[in-house]
C-alpha positions in Angstrom: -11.2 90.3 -34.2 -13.0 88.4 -37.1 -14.7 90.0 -39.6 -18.3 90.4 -40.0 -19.8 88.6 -43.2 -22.4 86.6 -43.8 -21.4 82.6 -43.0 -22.3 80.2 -45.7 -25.2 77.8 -44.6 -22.4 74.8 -44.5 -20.2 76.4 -41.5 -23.6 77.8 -40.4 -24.3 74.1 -39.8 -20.8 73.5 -38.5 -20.9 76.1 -36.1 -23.8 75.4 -34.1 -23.5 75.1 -30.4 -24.9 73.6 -27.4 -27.6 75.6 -25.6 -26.1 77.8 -22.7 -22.2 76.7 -24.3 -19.2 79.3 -25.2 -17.5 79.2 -28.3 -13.6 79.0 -28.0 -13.5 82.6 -28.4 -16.5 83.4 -25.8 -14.8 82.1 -23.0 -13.3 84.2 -20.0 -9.8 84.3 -19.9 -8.6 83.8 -16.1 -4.4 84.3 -16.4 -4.0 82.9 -12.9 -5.5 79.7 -13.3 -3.7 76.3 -13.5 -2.5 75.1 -17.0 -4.6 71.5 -17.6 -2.8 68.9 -18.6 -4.1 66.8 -22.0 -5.9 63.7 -21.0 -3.3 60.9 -23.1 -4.5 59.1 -26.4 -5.0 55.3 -25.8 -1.9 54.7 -27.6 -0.2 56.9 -25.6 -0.8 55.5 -22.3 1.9 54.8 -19.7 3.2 51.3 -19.9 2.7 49.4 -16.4 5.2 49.3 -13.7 7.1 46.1 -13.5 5.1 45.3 -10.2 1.7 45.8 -12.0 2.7 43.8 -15.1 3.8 40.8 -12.7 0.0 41.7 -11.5 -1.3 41.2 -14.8 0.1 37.8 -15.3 -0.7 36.8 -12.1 -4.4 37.6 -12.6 -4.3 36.1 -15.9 -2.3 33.0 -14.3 -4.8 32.9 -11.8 -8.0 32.7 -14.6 -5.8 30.0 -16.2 -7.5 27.3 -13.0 -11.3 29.1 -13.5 -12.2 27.0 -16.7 -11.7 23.6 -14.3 -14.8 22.1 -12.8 -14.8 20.9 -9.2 -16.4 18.0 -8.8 -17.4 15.9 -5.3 -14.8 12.4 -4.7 -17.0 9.6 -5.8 -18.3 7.6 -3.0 -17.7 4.2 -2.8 -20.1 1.4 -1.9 -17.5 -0.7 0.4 -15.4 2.4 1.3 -15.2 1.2 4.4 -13.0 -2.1 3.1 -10.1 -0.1 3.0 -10.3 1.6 5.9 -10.2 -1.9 7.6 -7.6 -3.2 5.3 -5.4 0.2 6.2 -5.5 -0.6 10.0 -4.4 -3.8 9.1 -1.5 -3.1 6.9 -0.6 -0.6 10.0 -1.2 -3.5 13.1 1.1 -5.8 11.0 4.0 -2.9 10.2 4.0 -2.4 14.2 4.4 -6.5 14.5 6.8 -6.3 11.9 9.0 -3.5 13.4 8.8 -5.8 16.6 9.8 -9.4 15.3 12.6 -7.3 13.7 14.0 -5.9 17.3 13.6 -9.4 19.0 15.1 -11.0 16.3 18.4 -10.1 17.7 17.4 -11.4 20.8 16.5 -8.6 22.9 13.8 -8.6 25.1 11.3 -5.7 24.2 10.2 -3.4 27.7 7.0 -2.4 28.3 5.6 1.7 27.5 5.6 2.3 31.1 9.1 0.6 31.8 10.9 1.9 29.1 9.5 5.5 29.9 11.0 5.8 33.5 14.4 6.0 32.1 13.5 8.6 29.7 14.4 11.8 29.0 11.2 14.5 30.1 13.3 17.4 28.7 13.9 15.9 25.3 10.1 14.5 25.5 9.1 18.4 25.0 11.5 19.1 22.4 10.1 16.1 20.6 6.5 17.4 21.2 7.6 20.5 20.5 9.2 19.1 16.9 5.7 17.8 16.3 3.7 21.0 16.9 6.5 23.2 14.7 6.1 20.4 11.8 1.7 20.6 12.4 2.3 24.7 12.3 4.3 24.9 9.5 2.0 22.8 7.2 -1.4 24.9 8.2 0.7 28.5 7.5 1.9 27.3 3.8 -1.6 26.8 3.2 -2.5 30.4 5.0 0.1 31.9 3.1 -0.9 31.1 -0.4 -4.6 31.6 0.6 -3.2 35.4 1.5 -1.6 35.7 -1.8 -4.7 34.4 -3.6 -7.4 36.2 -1.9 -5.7 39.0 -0.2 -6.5 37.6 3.0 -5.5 35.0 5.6 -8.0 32.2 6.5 -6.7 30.4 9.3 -9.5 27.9 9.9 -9.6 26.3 6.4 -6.1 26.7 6.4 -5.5 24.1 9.7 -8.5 21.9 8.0 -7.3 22.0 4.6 -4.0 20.9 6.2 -5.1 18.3 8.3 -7.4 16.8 5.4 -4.9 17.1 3.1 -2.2 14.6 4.9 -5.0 12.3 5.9 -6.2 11.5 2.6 -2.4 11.3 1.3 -1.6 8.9 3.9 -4.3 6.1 3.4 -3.8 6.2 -0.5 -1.2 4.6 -2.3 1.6 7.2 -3.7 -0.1 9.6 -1.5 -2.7 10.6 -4.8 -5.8 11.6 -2.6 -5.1 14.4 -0.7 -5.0 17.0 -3.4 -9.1 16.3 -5.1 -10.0 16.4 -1.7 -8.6 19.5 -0.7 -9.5 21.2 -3.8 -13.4 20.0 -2.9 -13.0 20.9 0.5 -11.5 24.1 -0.4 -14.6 24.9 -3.3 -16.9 24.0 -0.5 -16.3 26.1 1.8 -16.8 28.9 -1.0 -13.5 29.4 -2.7 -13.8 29.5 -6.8 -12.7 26.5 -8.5 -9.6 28.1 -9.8 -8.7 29.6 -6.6 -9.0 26.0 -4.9 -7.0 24.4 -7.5 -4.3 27.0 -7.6 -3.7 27.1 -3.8 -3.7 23.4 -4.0 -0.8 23.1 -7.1 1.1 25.8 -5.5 1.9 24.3 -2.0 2.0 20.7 -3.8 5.0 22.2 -6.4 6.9 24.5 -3.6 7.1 21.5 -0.7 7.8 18.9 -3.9 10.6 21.6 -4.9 12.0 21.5 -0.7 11.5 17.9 -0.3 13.4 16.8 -3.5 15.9 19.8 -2.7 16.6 18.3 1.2 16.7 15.3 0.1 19.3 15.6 -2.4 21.7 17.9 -0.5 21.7 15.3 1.8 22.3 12.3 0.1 24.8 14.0 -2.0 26.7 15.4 1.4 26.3 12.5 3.7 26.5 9.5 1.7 29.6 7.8 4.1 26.7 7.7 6.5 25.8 4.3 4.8 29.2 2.8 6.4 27.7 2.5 9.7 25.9 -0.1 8.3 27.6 -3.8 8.9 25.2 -5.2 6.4 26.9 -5.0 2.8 23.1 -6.3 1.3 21.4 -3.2 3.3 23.9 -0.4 2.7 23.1 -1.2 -1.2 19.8 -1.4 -1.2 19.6 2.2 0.3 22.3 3.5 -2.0 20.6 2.0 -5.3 16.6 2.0 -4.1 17.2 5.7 -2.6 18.9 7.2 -5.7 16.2 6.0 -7.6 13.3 7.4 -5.8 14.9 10.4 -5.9 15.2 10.5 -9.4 11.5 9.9 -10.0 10.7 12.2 -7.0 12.7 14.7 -9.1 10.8 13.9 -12.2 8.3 16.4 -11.5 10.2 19.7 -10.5 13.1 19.1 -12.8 10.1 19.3 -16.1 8.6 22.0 -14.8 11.9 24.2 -14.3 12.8 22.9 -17.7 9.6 24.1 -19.2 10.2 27.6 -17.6 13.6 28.2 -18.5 14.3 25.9 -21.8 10.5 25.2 -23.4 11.8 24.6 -26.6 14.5 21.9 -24.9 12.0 20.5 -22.9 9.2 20.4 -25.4 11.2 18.0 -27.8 12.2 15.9 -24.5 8.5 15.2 -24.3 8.2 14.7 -27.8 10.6 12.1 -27.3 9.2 10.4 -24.4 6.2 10.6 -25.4 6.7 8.9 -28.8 8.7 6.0 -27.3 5.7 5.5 -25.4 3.7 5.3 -28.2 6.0 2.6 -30.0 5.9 0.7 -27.1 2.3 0.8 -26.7 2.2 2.8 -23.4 0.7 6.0 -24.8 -2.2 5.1 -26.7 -2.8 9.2 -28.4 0.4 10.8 -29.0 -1.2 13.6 -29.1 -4.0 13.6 -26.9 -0.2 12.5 -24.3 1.6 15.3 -25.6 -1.4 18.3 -25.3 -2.0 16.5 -21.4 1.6 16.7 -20.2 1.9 20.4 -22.1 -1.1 21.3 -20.1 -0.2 20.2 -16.7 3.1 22.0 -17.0 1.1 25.0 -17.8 -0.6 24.9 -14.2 2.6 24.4 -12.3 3.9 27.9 -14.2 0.5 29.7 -13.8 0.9 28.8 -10.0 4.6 30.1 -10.0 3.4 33.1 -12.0 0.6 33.9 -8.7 3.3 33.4 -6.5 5.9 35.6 -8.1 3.5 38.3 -7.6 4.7 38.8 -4.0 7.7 38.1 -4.2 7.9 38.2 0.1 4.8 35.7 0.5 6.9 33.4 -1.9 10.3 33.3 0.4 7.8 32.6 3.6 6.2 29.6 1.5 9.7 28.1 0.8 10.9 29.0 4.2 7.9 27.2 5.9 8.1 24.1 3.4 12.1 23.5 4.6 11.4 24.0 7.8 8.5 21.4 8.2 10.6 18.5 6.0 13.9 19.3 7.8 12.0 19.0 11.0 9.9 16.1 10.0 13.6 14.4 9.1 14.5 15.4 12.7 11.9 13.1 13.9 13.2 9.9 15.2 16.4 11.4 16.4 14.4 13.2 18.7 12.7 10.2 19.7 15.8 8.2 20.1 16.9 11.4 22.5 13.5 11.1 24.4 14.2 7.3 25.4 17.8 7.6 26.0 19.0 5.9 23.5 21.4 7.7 22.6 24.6 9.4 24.4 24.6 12.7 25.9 27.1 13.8 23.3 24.9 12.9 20.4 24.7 16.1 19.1 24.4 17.6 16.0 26.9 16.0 14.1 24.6 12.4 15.0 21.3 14.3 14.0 23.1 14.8 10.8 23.7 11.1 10.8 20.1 10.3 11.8 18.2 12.5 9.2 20.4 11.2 6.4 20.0 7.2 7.3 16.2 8.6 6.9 16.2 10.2 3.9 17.7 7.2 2.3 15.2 5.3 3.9 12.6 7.3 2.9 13.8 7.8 -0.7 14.2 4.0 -1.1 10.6 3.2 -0.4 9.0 5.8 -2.6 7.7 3.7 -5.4 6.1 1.6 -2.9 2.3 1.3 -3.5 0.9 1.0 0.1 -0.5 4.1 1.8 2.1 5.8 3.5 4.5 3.6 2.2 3.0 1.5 5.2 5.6 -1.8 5.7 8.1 -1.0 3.9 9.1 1.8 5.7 8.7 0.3 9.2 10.7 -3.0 8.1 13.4 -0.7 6.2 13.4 1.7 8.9 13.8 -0.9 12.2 17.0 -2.1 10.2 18.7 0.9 9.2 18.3 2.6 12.5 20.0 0.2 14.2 23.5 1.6 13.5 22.4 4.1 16.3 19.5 2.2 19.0 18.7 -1.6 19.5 16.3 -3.4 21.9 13.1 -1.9 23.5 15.1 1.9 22.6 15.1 1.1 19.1 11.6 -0.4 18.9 9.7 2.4 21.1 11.6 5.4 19.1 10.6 3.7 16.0 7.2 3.5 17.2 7.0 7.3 18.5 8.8 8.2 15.0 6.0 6.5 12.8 3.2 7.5 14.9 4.5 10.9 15.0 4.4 11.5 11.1 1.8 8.5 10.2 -0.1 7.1 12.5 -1.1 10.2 14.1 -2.6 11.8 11.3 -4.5 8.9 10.8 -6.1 8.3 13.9 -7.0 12.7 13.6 -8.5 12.1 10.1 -10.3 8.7 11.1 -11.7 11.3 14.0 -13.1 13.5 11.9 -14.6 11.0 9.3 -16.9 9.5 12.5 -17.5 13.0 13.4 -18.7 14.1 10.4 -20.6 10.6 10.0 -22.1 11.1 13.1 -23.1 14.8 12.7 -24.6 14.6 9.2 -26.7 12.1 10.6 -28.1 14.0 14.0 -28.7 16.7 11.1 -30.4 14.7 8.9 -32.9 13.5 11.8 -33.6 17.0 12.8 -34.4 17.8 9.5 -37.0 14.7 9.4 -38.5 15.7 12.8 -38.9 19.4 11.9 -40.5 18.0 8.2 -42.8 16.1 10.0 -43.8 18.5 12.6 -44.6 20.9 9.8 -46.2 18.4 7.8 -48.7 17.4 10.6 -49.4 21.3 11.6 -50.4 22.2 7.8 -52.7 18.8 8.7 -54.6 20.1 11.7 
């Protein structure tokens, strides 16, 4: 009990309390109720989980693409020039492939004629390759969307696809799919940092599978270059495939470097990017230096989203293998369809097949047509060779090229005329219903 005197007018002050309050020794004492624990300080706060700091980065990863602006492709006045000059390029790659089969003096079969002595069972496994290789690209595209957004969107994922392969294949090194994605992708009401990092993330992780298939295999299966007669031929794909590995490799080899050794790979860029400055290939050092830093930085904010779920990232890499080891796959199914080759062709000549195609896709890299258009059909017709000849080897080149070119050119040319056609009904309907309000207001 406290004693009873007089409080000075200081704690008289201090010891005022809210109307219809208790003082601390006014309150009812209940012994059976439930001790309450003391709300934490700030500093004393639990530290996040290893699961919600990954979290953390990746949402700060993730505002790392929300400062970029997405901007529509620029439309061009003859656009239309190079869709002309692209059929071209293709029609003469098809007459090249040709004059390269007769030249041996084989007469070349007709579609209909070469098809009766093909194989219908091995037709579906190629058609099936074909659908696998379509279905794989569309779910690396619904996967990251899923990681990105928390939820699958299978539509823009099979457009975003499909758009994305078009544009690479009509433009030289394959540089226009990714802008038009992103815009397609913003479009369609995704934030410009989502759009971006879905975009960088499936362009790094098939980059990463591509390079990483590619290598096994021409490290592996090298002797595979024997079976060629031509001395000329076997080096050109040994020496013009190693080195368009080596700058296919450019771009995942910096950014792994970056993430494990930055200091390392910070004064590598120093480096290069100085002896491009004496040689008067970088014009601003540093301006060079702060632009390669900076598109490093994007490739480990997209690894950072990724790494968040850990499971989505295995199904991205998983789907990316599958879709270039089946794309590889391609013209030994096709030789298989027209009976080209034996029945005991097996996997040990698929092996065979995919590696000759690697090397031949390696070696034309640094080619500037779309697609690598020409070179590839030319280099292809005479490496293959080793396994088909005559009408065989010109109809399974044909069905391989169409199958991973041609086809998603023709789709893509589709949808341009589509769109074309149904902007422009739209456009008309929107005049008619103008002019029908217009002449109502009138009367």
């Amino acid at each position: 009990m406290s004693e009873n005197k007089e409080p000075t007018a200081v704690e008289a002050e201090e010891s005022v309390q809210p109307e219809n309050s208790l003082t601390e020794a006014e309150e009812p004492i209940q012994p059976d109720a439930p001790a309450v624990e003391a709300v934490p300080l700030s500093e004393d706060k639990p530290k996040p989980t290893r699961r919600g700091k990954k979290k953390q980065e990746a949402e700060a990863a993730l505002k790392n693409f929300d400062s970029r602006t997405v901007e529509p492709p620029k439309k061009r006045k003859f656009g239309w020039v190079g869709t002309v000059l692209l059929l071209v390029v293709i029609g003469l790659s098809i007459w090249m492939m040709l004059e390269i089969v007769t030249g041996s003096g084989d007469e070349i079969q007709s579609l209909g004629e070469i098809l009766a002595g093909s194989s219908w069972q091995f037709a579906l496994i190629t058609l099936a390759v074909l659908v696998a290789v379509m279905l794989f690209d569309c779910l690396k595209y619904a996967v990251v969307l899923k990681t990105t957004t928390g939820r699958f969107h299978i539509r823009e994922s099979v457009k975003v696809a499909f758009l994305g392969k078009f544009y690479d294949n009509i433009t030289p090194f394959a540089a226009g799919g990714q802008p038009m994605q992103i815009y397609y992708l913003h479009k369609k009401g995704f934030s410009g940092g989502v759009s971006s990092a879905v975009v960088l993330i499936k362009y790094f992780a098939q980059m990463f599978s591509w390079v990483t298939v590619s290598l096994v295999f021409m490290a592996s299966c090298s002797g595979v270059l024997d079976l060629l007669d031509n001395s000329a031929q076997k080096t050109l794909l040994m020496v013009a495939g190693s080195i368009g590995l080596c700058v296919n490799m450019l771009l995942p080899v910096t950014v792994i470097l970056f993430a494990l050794l930055p200091k390392f790979a910070r004064a590598v860029c120093a480096v290069v990017v100085g002896a491009g400055a004496k040689i008067k290939i970088v014009k601003d050092k540093e301006k060079a230096t702060a632009k390669a830093e900076a598109f490093v930085n994007d490739f480990r904010s997209a690894f950072k989203i990724m790494s968040h779920r850990p499971l989505n990232l295995i199904f991205l890499m998983l789907f990316c293998v599958a879709e270039v080891f089946l794309t590889f796959s391609v013209p030994y199914f096709a030789m298989k369809t027209f009976a080209g080759l034996g029945a005991n062709d097996g996997i040990y000549v698929m092996i065979e097949v995919m590696a000759i195609n690697i090397f031949v896709t390696q070696s034309v890299a640094v080619v500037p047509t779309p697609g690598n258009t020409g070179a590839m059909e030319g280099l292809g017709a005479l490496a293959f060779s080793v396994f088909v000849t005559g009408s065989v080897q010109f109809w399974s080149m044909f069905g391989w090229r169409f199958a991973v070119y041609y086809i998603y050119v023709l789709v893509g040319l589709g949808i341009t005329v589509f769109e074309f056609i149904r902007n422009l009904v739209r456009m008309r309907r929107k005049k008619r219903k103008e002019k029908e309000q217009t002449s109502d207001e009138n009367s």
